[in-house]
C-alpha positions as CSV (number, residue, x, y, z in Angstrom):
1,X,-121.1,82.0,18.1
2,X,-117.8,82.7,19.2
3,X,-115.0,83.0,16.3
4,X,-111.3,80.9,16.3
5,X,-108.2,82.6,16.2
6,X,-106.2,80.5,13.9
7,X,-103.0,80.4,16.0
8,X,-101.0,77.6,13.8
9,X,-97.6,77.9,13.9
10,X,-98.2,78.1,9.3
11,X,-99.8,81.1,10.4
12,X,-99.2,84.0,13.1
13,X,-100.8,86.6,13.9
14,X,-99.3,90.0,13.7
15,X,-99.1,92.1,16.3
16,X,-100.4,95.2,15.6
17,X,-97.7,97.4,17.5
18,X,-95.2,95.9,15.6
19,X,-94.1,97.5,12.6
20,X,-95.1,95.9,9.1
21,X,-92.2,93.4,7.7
22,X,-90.7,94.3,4.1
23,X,-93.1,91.7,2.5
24,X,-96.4,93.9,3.6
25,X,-94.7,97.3,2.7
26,X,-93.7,96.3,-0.8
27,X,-95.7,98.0,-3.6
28,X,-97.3,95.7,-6.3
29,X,-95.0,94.1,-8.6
30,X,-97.0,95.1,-12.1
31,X,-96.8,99.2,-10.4
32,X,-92.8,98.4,-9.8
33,X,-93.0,97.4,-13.6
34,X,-95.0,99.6,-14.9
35,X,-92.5,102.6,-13.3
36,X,-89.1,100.6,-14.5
37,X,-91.1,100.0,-18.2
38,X,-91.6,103.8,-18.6
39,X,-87.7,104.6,-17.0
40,X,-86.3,101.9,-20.0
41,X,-88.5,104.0,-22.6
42,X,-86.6,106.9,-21.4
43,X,-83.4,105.4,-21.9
44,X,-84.5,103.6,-25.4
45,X,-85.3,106.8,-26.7
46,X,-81.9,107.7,-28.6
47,X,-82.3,111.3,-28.8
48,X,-82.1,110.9,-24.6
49,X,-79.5,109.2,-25.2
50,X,-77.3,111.1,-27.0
51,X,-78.6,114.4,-25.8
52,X,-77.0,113.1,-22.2
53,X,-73.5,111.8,-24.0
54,X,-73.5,115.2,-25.7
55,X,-73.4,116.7,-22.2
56,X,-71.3,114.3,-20.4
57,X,-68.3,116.8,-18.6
58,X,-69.5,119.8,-20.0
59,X,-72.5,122.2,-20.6
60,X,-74.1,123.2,-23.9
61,X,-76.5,125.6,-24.7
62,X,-79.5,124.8,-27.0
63,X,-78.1,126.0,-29.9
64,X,-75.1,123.9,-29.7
65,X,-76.6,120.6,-28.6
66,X,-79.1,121.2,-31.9
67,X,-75.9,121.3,-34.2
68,X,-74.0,118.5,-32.0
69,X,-76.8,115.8,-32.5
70,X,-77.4,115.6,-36.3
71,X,-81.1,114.8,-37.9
72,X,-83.1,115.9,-34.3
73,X,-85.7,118.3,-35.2
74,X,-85.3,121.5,-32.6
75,X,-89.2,120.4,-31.3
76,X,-88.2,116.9,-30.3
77,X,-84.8,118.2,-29.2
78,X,-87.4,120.6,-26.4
79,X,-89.1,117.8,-25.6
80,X,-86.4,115.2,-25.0
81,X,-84.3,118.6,-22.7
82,X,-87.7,119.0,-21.1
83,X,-88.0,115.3,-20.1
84,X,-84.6,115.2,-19.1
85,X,-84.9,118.0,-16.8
86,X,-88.3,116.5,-15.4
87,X,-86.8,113.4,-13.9
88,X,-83.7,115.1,-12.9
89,X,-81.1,113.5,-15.4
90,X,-80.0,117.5,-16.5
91,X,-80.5,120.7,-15.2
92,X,-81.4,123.7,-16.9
93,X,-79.6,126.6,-15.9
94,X,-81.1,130.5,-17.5
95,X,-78.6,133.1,-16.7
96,X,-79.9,137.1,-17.0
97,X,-78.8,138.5,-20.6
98,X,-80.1,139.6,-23.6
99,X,-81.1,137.3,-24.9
100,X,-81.5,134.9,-22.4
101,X,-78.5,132.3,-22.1
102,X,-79.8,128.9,-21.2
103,X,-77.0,126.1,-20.3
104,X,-77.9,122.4,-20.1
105,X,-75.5,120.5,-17.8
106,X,-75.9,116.2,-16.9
107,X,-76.5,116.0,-13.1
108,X,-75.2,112.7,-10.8
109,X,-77.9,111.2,-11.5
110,X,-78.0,111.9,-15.8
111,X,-73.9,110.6,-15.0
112,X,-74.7,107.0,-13.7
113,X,-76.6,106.7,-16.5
114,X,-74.3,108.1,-19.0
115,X,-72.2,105.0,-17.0
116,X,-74.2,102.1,-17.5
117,X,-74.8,102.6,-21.1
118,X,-71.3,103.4,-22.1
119,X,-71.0,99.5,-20.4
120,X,-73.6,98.3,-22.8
121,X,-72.2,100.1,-25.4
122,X,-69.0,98.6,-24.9
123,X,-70.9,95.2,-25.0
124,X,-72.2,95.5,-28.2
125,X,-69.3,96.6,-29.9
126,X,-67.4,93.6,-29.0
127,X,-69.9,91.9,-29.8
128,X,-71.0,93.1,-32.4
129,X,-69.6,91.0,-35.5
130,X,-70.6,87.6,-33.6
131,X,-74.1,89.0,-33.2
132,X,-73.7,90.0,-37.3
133,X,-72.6,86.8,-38.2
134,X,-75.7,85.4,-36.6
135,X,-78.2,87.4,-38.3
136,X,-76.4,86.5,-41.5
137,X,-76.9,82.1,-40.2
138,X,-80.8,82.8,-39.3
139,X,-81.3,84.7,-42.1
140,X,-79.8,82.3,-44.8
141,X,-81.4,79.2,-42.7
142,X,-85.4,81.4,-42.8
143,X,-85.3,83.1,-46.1
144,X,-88.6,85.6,-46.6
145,X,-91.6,84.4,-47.7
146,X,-93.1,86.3,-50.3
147,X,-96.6,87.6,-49.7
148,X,-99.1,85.9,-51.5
């Protein structure tokens, strides 16, 4: 038996010489959100954050971004530079002494960040006694139930 070719107008066939249209070549949203999930943890991980603010227009070596960001224990703080460096928000620079001098500097990148969240920052400070004052309504209108 000889098979149909749908040829509806609801339904074209693709040539195959063409190149694929945007809606083919688009990967999978839940991949899309998976990658933009772990890129928010990144950035809702304080110590990232403030270890890029510390370095915003300058560098710093370890040592000094250790005393500049107060309560980070120096294993995180190696962890949170090495994460940094990984998806290119810093660079690590070594430069021949003894000892070894290592410099943190923010690249472009680390910078556009440093941008955006100084723009949500400045959103929640002005907001900040509105949002207050809510809490304060909810929490008067719900008091806590004791456990039983």
């Amino acid at each position: 038996m000889a098979s149909r070719r749908n040829t509806s107008p609801a339904s074209p066939r693709r040539d195959s010489r063409q190149p694929p249209t945007a809606d083919i070549d688009r990967e999978p949203d839940d991949e899309a959100c998976r990658q933009v999930l772990q890129i928010l943890g990144l950035i809702g991980n304080k110590w990232s954050l403030l270890t890029i603010g510390q370095l915003r227009g300058r560098s710093l070596r370890f040592g000094e971004l250790h005393r500049t960001l107060d309560g980070i224990p120096q294993r995180i703080l190696t962890l949170t530079l090495r994460q940094l460096e990984r998806d290119g928000l810093l660079t690590r620079t070594v430069h021949p002494s003894v000892p070894p001098r290592v410099d943190y500097t923010i690249t472009e990148l680390g910078a556009t960040l440093v941008d955006s969240v100084a723009t949500l920052g400045e959103w929640a400070t002005t907001h900040r006694h509105e949002i207050n004052n809510n809490r304060h309504r909810y929490d008067a209108a719900h008091p806590a139930q004791k456990p039983a």
